[in-house]
VEXLO-929804 format. One line per 3 residues: their letters; for each residue x, y, z of C-alpha. Coordinates in pm, 1 decimal. Layout:
# residues N
a> X/Y/Z ~ ... $
***
This chain:
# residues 260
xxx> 0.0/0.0/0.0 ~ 143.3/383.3/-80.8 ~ 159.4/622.3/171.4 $
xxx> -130.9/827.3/-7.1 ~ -340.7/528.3/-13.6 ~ -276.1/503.8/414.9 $
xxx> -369.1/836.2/467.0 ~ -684.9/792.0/267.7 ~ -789.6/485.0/423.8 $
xxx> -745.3/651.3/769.7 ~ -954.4/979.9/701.3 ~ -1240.7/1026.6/913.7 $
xxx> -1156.2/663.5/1078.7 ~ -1244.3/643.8/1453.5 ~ -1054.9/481.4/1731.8 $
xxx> -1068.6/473.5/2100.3 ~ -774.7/639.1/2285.9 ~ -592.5/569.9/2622.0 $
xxx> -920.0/713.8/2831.3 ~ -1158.8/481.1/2654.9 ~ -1324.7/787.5/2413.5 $
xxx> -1366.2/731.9/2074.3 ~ -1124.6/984.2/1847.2 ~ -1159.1/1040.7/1467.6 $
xxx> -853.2/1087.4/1270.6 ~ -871.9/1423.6/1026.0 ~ -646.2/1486.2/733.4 $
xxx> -401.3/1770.5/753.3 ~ -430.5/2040.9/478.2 ~ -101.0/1964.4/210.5 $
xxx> 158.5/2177.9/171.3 ~ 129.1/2525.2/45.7 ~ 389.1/2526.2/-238.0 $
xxx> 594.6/2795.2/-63.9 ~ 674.7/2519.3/148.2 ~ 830.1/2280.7/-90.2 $
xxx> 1100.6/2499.9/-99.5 ~ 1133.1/2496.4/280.7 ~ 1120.3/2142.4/280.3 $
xxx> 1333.1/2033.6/2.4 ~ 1598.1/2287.2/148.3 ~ 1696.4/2119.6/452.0 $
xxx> 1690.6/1731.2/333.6 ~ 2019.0/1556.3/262.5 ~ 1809.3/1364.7/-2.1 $
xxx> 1564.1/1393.6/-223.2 ~ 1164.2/1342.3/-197.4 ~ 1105.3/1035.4/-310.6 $
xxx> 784.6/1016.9/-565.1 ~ 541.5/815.2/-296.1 ~ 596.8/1062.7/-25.2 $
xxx> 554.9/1388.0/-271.8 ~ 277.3/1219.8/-373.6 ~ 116.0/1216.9/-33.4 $
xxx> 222.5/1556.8/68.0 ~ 67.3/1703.2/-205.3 ~ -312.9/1507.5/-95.8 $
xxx> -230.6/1587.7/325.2 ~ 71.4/1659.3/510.1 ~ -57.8/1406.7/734.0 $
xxx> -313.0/1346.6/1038.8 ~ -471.5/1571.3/1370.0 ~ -644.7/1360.9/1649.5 $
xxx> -372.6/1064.2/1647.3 ~ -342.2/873.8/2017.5 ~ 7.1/929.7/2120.3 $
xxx> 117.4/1237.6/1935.4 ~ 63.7/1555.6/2065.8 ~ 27.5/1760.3/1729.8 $
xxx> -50.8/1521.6/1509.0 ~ 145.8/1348.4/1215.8 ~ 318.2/1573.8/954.2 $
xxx> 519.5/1400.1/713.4 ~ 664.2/1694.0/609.0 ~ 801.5/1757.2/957.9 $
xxx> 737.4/2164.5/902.2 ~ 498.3/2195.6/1195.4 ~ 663.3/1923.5/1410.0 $
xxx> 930.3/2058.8/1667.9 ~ 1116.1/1748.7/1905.8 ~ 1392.2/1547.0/2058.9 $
xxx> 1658.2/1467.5/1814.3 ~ 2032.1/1400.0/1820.5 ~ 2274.3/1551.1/1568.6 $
xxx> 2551.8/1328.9/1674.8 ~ 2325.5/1028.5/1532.0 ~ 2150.2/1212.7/1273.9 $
xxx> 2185.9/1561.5/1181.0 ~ 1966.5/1560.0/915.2 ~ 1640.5/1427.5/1124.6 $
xxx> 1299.3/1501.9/1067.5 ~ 1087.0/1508.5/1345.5 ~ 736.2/1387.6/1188.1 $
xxx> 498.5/1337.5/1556.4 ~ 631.3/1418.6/1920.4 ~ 471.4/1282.2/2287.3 $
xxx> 355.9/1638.1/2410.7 ~ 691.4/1628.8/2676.4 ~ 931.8/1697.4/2463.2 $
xxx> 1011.8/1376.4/2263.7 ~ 967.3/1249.8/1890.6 ~ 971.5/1006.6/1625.9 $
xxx> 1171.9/1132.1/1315.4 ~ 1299.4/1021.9/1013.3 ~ 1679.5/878.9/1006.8 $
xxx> 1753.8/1093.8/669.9 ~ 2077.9/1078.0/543.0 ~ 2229.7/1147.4/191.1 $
xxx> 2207.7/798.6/32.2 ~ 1789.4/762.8/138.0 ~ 1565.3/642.3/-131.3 $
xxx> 1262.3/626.0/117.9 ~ 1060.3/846.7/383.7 ~ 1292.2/646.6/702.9 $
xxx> 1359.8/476.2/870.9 ~ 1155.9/633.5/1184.2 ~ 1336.3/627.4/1531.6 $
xxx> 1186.0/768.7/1887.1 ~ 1425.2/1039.2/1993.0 ~ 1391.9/1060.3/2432.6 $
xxx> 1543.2/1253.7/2627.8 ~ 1373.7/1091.4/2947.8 ~ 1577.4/916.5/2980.7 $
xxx> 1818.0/969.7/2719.1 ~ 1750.3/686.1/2462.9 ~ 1714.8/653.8/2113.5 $
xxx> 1459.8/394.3/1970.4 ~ 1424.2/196.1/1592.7 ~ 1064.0/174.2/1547.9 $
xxx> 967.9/123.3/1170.9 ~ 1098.6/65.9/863.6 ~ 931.9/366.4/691.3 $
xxx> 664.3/590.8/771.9 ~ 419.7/389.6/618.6 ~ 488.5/155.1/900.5 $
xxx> 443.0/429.4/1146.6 ~ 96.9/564.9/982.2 ~ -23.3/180.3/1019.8 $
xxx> 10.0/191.8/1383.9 ~ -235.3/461.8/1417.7 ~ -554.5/280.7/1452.6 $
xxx> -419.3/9.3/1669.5 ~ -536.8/4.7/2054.8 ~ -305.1/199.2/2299.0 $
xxx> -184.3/-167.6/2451.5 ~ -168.5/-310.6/2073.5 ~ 23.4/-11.2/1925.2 $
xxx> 419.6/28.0/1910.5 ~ 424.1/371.6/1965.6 ~ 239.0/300.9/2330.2 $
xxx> 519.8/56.3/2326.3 ~ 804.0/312.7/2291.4 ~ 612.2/577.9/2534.2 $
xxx> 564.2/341.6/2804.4 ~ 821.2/55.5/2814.1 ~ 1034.1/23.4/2554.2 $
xxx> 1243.6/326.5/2623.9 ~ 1292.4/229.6/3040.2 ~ 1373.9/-73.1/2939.0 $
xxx> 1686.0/18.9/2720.2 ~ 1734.9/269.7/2975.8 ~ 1782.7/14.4/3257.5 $
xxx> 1870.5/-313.1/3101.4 ~ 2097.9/-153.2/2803.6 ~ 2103.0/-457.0/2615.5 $
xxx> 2265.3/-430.8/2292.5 ~ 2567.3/-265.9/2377.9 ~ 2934.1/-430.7/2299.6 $
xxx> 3269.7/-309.1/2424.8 ~ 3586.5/-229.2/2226.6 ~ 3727.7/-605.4/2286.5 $
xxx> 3445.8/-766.6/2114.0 ~ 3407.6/-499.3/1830.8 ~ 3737.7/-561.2/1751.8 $
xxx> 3641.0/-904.0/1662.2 ~ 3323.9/-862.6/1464.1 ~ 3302.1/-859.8/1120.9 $
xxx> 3507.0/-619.4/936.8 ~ 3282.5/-357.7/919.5 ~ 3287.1/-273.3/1284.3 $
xxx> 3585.1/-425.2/1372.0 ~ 3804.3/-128.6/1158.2 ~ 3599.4/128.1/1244.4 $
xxx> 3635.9/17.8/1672.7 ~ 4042.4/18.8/1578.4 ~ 4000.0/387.5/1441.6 $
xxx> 3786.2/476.7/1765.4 ~ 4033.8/302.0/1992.7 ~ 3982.3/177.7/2352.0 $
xxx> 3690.4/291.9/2579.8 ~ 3410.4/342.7/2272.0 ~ 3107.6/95.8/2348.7 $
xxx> 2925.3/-40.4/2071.5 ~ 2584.6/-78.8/1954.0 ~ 2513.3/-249.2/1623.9 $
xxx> 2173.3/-133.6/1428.4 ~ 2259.6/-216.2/1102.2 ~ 1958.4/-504.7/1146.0 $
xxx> 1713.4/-389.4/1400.2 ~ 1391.4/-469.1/1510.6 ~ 1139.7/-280.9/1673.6 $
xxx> 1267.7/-203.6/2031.0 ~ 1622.7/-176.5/1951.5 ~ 1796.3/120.5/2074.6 $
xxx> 2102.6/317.8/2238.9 ~ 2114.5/501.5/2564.2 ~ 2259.4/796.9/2429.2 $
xxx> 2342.9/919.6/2759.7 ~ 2434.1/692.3/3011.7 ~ 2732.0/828.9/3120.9 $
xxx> 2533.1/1191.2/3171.4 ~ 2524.0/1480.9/2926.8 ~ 2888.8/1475.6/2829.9 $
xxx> 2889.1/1119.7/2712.2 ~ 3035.4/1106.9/2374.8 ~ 2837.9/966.1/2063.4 $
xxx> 3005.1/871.2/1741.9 ~ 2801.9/677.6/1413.9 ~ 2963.5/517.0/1179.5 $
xxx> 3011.5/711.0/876.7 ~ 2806.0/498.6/636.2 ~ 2585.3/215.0/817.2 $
xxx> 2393.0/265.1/1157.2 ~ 2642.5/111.0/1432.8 ~ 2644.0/369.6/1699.7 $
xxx> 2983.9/425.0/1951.7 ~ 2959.7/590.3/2291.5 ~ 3226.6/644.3/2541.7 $
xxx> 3260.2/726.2/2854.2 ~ 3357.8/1161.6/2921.4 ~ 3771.7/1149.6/3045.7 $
xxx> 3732.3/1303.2/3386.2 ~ 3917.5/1675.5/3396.3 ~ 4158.0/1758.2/3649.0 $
xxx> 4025.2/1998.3/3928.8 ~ 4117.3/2322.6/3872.5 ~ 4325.9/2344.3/4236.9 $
xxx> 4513.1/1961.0/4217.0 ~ 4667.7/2142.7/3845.1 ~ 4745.7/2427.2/4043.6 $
xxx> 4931.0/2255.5/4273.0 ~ 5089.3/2012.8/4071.0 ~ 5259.3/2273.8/3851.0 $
xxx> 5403.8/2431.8/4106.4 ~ 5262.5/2777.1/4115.8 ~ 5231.5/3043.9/4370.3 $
xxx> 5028.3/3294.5/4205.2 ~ 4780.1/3418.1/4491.3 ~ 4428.7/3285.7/4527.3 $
xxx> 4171.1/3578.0/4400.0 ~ 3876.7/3601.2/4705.6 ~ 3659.4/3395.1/4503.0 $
xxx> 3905.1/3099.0/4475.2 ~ 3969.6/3098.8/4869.2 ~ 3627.6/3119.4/4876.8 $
xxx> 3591.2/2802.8/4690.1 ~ 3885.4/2616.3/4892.3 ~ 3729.5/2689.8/5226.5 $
xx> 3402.5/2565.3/5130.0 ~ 3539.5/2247.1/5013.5 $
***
């Protein structure tokens, strides 16, 4: 089925949400065609034919369980979570209301509208959901306990968050396959591994677990993601001392020593 097809087929279908009420799903308007240029100026890629297609019927869908705004493919209207590190060219097409979002992993070589990942920042994982946003729109009409997004909102991301189960050290990269194995020798020791070149739904990275300085690298052209570990920096007074100095403290630095 096309993506305009999916959109049609959902128009005006109802559902019942999270509080037991029914909800109808409503088209969006398309885009007006100062927005194409908008739009086709920030993608690493062009739009493929299926999603133009779409765009130009509805941008995408208002009253969807789960999103706070509603679906727009285009990702115009959509603001959210993402993560340069891991994709700098991501286009946030739904978000939770709380700050969060599933976006589109775009990246120069991209024939098709995805894959779609959910972008959290609490806690700080990152998600694979679907394949392609056709995926995603087919998930709409399923029940809040049925539906993968509830899945990602609810469980899926604590889960990584506590558990963080895909993750491989240096040792073990080193003797994958070639593909990561080179790429964990240019890194060197301390990089952590996590392999998403095949995932399925539920996969994911906690982007920060060691805190906000933790260090994110992706592999330059397939999706294995390496995080490390922030080097601790010296405190400012044991450098102080152990060069040998005996430039005065200002106030504000004996200050700081007393307190300590």
């Amino acid at each position: 089925m096309s993506i305009l097809k999916e959109l049609q087929r959902l128009a005006g279908l109802t559902y019942t949400n999270d509080d037991g009420e029914p909800r109808q799903l409503k088209l969006k308007p398309p885009l007006a065609e100062q927005e194409w240029k908008v739009l086709r100026g920030q993608l690493p890629c062009p739009i493929p034919a299926d999603v133009e297609e779409a765009l130009r019927f509805s941008r995408g869908l208002d009253n969807a369980e789960h999103v706070s705004e509603g679906v727009d493919l285009s990702g115009l209207s959509i603001s959210g979570q993402y993560l340069e590190e891991f994709a700098p060219h991501a286009l946030a097409i739904a978000d939770d209301g709380c700050g969060n979002s599933w976006s589109l992993d775009l990246q120069p070589h991209s024939k098709g509208w995805g894959p779609v990942f959910f972008f959290c920042h609490d806690p700080p994982v990152l998600i694979y959901q679907f394949a392609s946003v056709l995926e995603f729109l087919q998930q709409l009409e399923r029940t809040p306990q049925q539906s993968e997004l509830g899945q990602a909102c609810h469980n899926w991301r604590h889960r990584i968050w506590r558990d963080n189960p895909l993750v491989a050290d240096h040792a073990w990269a080193l003797g994958a396959d070639a593909e990561m194995a080179i790429w964990a020798k240019e890194l060197g020791p301390g990089w952590e591994f996590v392999d998403l070149r095949q995932p399925k739904p539920g996969d994911g990275v906690s982007w920060g677990r060691y805190g906000p300085d933790t260090e994110l690298r992706r592999h330059p052209a397939v999706c294995i993601v390496a995080i490390r570990k922030p080097e601790k920096k010296p405190w400012f007074f044991s450098r102080w001392f152990a060069a040998g100095e005996k430039v005065p403290l200002t106030p504000a630095q004996n200050s700081q020593v007393r307190s300590q």
